[in-house]
N, C-alpha and C positions, 0 to 999 in steps of 0.2 A: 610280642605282647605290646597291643598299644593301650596306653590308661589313658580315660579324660575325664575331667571333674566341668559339667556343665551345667547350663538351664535344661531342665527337662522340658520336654515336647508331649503333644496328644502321640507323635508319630510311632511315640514309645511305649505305649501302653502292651504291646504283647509280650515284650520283652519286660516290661515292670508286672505286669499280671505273673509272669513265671517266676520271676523271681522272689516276687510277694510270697508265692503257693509255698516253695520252699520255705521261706523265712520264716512265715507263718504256723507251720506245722501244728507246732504244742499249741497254738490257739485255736485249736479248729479251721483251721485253713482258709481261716475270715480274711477277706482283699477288699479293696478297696475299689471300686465300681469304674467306668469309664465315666459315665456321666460325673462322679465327684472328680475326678482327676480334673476333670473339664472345666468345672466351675471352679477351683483351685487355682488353674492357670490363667484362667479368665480374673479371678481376685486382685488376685499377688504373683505374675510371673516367675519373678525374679527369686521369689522365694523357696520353688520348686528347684530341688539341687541332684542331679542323680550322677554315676561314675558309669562310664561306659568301659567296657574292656575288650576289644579290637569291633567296636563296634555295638557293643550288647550291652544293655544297662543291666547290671548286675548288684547293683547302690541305688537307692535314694533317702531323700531328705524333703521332707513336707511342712513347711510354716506358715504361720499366719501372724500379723500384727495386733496389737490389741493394748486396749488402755487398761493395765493390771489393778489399777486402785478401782474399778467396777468391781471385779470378781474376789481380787486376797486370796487370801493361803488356803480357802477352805473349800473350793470349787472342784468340782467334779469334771472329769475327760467331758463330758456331753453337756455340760453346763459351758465350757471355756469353747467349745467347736459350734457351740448352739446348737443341739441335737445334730453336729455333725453336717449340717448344712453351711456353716462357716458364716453364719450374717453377725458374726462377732468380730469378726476382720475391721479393722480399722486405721486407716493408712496414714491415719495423723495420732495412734497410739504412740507409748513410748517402749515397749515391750519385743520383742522377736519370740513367739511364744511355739516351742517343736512342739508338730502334731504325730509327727510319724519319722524315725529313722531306721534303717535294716541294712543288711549285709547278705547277700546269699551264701549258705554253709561254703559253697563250693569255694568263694571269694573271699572268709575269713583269714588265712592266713598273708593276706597282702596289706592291712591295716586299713583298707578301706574307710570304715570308721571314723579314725582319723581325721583323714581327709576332707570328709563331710561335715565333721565337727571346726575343721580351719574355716573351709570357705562360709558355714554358718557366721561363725565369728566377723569373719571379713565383711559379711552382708551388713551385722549387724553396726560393725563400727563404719561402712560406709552410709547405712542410713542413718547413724548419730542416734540408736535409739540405748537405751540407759542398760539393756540388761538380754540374754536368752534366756528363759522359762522351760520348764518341762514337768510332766509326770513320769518319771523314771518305772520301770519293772523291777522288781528286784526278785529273777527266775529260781534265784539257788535258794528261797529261803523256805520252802515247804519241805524240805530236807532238814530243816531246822527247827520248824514252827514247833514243836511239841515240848522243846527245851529253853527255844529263846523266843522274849520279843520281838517287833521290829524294828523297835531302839536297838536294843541288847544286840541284834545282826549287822544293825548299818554297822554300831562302833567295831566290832569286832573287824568287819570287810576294812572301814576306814584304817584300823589298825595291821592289815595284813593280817590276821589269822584266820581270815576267809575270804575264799576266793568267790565272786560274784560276778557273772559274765558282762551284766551290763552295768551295773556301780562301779567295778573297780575300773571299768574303760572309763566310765563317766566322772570318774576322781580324776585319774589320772590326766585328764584332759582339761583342768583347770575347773569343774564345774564342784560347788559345795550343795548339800543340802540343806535346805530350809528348813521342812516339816516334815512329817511323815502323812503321808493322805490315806484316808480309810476308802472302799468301795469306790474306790478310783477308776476302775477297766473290770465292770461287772463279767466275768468270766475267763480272770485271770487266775485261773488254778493253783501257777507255779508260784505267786506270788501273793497267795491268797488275797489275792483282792486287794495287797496293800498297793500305797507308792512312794516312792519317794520324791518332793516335791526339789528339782536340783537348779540349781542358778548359775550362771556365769556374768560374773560385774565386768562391762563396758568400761574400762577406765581412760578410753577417751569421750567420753558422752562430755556433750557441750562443750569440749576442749577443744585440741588443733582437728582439724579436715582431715578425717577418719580416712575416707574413701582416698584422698593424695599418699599416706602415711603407706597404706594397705602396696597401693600402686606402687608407690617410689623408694619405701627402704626396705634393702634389700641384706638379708643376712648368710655373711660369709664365715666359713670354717674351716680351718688349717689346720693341717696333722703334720706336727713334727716329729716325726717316725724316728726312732732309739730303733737302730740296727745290732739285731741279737738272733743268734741261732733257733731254728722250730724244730724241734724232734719230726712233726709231721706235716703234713698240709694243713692238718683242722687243726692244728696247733695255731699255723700262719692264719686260717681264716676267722679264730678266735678272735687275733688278735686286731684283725683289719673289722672286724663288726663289731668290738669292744668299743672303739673310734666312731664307726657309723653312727650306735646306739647312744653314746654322748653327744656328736653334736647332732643329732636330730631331736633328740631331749630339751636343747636350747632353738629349736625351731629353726632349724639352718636350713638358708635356700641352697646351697652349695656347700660341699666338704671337698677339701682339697687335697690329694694323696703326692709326697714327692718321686722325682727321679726316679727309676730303676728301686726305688724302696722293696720290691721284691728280690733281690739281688742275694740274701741271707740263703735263698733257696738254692743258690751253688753250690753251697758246702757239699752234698753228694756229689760235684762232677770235679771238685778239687786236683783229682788224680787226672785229666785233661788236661791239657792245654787252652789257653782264656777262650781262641775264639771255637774251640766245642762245646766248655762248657756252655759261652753263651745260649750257642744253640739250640743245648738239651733245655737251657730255661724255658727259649721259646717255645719249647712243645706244653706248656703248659699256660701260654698266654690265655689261650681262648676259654681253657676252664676258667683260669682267673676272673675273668672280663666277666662270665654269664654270671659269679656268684657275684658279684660286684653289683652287675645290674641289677639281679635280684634282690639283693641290698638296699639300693637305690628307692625300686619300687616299693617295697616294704615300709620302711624307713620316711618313705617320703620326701627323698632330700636328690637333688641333682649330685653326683659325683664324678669329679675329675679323677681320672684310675691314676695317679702320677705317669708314671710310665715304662714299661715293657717292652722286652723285644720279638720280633714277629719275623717268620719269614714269609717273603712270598717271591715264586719264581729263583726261588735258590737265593734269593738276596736278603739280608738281614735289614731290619730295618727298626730303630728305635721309636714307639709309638705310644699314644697315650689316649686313651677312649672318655666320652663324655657320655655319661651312663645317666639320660633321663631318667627323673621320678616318673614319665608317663611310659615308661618301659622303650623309648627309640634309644638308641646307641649310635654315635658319631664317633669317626678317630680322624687324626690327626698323627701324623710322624712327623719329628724331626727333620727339621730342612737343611741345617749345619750341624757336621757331624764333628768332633773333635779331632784333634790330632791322636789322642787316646785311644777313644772310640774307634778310629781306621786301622791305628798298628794292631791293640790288642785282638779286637771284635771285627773285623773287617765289614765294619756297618757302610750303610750307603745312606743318601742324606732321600727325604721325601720330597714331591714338587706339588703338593697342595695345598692354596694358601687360602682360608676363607672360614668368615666369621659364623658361629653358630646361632640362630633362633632359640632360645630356650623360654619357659613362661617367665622370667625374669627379665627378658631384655636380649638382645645380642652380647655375645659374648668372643672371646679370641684366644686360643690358647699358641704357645710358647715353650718349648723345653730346653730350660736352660742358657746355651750355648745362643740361642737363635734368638733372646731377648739381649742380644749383644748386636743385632745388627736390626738398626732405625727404621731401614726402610720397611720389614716386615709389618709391626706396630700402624705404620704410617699407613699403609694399606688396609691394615683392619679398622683402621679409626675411620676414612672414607667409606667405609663400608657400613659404618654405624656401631663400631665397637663401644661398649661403655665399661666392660670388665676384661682385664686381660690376666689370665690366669697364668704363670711360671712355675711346673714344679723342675726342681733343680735339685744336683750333688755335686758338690765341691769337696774335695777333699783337704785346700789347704784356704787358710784365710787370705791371700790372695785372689785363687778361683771364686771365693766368695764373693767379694769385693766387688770384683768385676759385676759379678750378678746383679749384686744391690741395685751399685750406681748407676749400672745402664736400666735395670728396671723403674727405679725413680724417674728418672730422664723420661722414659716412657711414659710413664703416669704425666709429668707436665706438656711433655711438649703436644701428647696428643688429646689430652684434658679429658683422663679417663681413669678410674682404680684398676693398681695393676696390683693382685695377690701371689706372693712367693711364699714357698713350701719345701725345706731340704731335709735330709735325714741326719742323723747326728750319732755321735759315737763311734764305735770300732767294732771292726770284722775280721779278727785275725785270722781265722782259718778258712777265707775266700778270697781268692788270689787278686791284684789289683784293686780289693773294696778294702784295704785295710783301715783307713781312716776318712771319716765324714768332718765337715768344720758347717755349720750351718744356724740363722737366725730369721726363723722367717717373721713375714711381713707382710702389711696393706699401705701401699702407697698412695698419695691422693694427689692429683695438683695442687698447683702452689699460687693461692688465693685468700681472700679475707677469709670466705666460706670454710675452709680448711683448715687443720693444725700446720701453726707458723712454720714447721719445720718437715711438712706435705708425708707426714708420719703418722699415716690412722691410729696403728696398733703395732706391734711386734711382740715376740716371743723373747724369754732368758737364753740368750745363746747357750747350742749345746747340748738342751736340756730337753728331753721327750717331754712335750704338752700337747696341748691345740689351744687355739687360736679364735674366738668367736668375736666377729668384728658387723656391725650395722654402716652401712654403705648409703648411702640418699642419691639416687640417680635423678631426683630434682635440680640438687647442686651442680650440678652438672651440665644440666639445659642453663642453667641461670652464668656460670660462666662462659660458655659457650657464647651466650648473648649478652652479658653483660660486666665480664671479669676487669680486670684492671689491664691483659693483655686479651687478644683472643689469639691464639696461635695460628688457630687451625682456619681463621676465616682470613687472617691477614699475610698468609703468604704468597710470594709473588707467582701466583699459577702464570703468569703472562710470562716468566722467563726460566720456568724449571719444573719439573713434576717426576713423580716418585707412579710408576703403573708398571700391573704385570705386563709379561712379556708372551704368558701360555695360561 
């Protein structure tokens, strides 16, 4: 499954006609023309937002600009689109005003919605306008009419004691009501006629450079995983989307998983020897990964799996998956295996070294052991790395140690955030896991731009949290060009260099 969140096109329309016919059902299967889509695109490009899914637009999102102090709270759907013709579009408005958003039934359950409601936002604080507008449906409340208002409904939805398909998505995504609007969507049944009129406040309007903030900070999330036994799988997977569903709640571009943090799942092969058990874990890697992804997708957030072991070709191999929001999956294994790792688990190290594209930026992941050795790092920084992700286990505060201060190290010398991730507590009835010692953390280079001590954020040693940490990959370009040292541009390439070999 591939997800993309774009500009729509004329070239889409078959695909958005089909998906309309769906969404549209309960309204008479009322769509929306080729000729209007046309003149939409022709208005306002950029405004037009649809989600393609391997291909297929199965989302959109239709807007127009407009100067709201013309129209107020009391305007009608065909009064704010001008009979639907759009010559209310106004490109020096202050407004982002939805005329249209949907989900095909088929694509509800991957959050789609969401999605369309981020990049709305995005639009709107990149064009610096003060607010998004809308006339909301409120579908569940003709089920209701006979006993409640549509005051008396919203409160109740606002309060949780009703569930409403499109308010409670539209609460829950930052948007308040305003008003309630009468004869809003003449042949809206399910909602008798009503709307609700719902806002979203710009609170960067006339402030900093919307459209750089949007671009350049980037929000990271660490799970400091509390290693504890699961009665079953969906036990384990309760617990790993308990995680996803908080930090994607604080809008995280990335969540972070540690080490082998699946490891709990030996307890069954206890009665083996470590390197069968390992094994038997791996046979469960690839379910792992696809709920993961599906997570991912869902969720909306990039996830680094921490890390798993995998066989292939009879060789074990310690690995960690980067589980696109747009549904692609990248791995990565381990390149330096431990001395641990080879006695117990007769793992073998990987020979892949290279940086990922994600909609954030490039990125570079590290497990553990192998953010102890420079040159790795130093490769992915010429490659354009700006985040380098470490999930790691250490069992004694030593092992930890090492981790920090060579991942700090990394953070400066290659003038890039590196985020670490370890699990914590005890595992007594899994052989070799008996104790975690770990404190993660987002390291930054060591610059004015930066905390004096290149320390973003960090966790209470020890202790199961997460970690939601804002990153500026602005900062970044600005040291690069202009820090107090540049590292990376003042080395002597005329007498030494750091390059693959395969």
């Amino acid at each position: 499954m591939n997800i993309e969140t774009r500009k729509l096109t004329l070239e889409d329309y078959d695909d958005l006609k089909e998906s309309m016919e769906q969404a549209y059902d309960t309204l008479g299967g009322q769509i929306w023309s080729k000729h209007t889509i046309a003149r939409l695109l022709k208005l306002f490009p950029e405004g037009q937002l649809c989600i393609s899914v391997d291909d297929k637009v199965v989302a959109c999102s239709l807007s127009i600009i407009v100067d709201y102090d013309e129209y107020g709270d009391k305007h009608t759907y065909q009064l704010i689109t001008g009979a639907y013709t759009f010559s209310t579009h106004d490109p020096n408005g202050d407004t982002l005003y939805g005329i249209e958003i949907f989900v095909s039934p088929e694509f509800r359950g991957l959050r789609l919605g969401r999605r369309l409601y981020e990049a709305r936002k995005e639009l709107c604080e990149s064009l610096n306008l003060k607010s998004i507008i809308a006339g909301g449906r409120i579908p569940g409340y003709h089920s209701h009419a006979d006993e409640l208002t549509p005051r008396q409904y919203i409160d109740k939805v606002k309060a949780k004691e009703l569930y409403d398909p499109t308010l409670t998505f539209q609460l829950s995504n930052d948007f308040h009501v305003r008003k309630v609007l009468k004869n809003y969507l003449p042949g809206d049944h399910e909602s008798k006629e009503f709307a609700t009129l719902i806002e979203w406040n710009n609170i960067y309007y006339q402030g900093i450079d919307a459209s750089a903030r949007s671009a350049k900070t980037i929000r990271l999330g660490l799970v400091q995983w509390q290693m504890r036994l699961f009665p079953d799988m969906e036990a384990f997977y309760e617990q790993v989307e308990f995680f996803v569903d908080s930090v994607s709640g604080y809008k995280s571009d990335f969540l972070l998983f540690p080490e082998f943090f699946n490891t709990p799942l030996l307890h069954p092969y206890n009665h083996l020897p470590e390197m069968e058990a390992m094994r038997k874990l791996a046979e469960l890697t690839a379910e792992i990964v696809e709920r993961i992804q599906s997570y991912a997708v869902s969720y909306n957030v990039n996830i680094i799996s921490g890390s798993m072991p995998i066989i292939e070709d009879n060789k074990l191999y310690n690995a960690t998956y980067l589980c696109h929001r747009s549904g692609k999956t990248d791995e990565y294994r381990k390149i330096h295996i431990t001395p641990n790792e080879l006695k117990y688990y007769g793992m073998v190290g990987g020979d892949k070294i290279k940086v990922f594209d994600t909609d954030c930026g490039k990125v570079g992941i590290l497990i553990c052991y192998d953010v102890e050795f420079p040159e790795l790092s130093r490769i992915y920084a010429d490659q354009g790395m700006q985040i380098l992700f470490v999930p790691f286990l250490t069992d004694t505060q030593n092992g930890y140690t090492r981790v920090r201060r060579c991942a700090q190290a990394r953070a400066i010398e290659n003038e890039c955030y590196v985020a670490i991730a370890g699990c914590v507590g005890n595992l007594p009835k899994v052989n070799n896991m008996d104790i975690q010692f770990a404190q993660s953390a987002v390291f930054t280079p060591s610059d004015f731009a930066f905390p004096t001590n290149a320390v973003k954020a960090e966790t209470t040693p020890n202790t199961e949290m997460m970690l939601v940490v804002d990153v500026d990959l602005h900062l970044l370009d600005e040291v690069h060009h202009f820090g107090t040292v540049k590292i990376l541009q003042d080395r002597r390439k005329d007498l030494y260099e750091v390059r693959l070999l395969k």
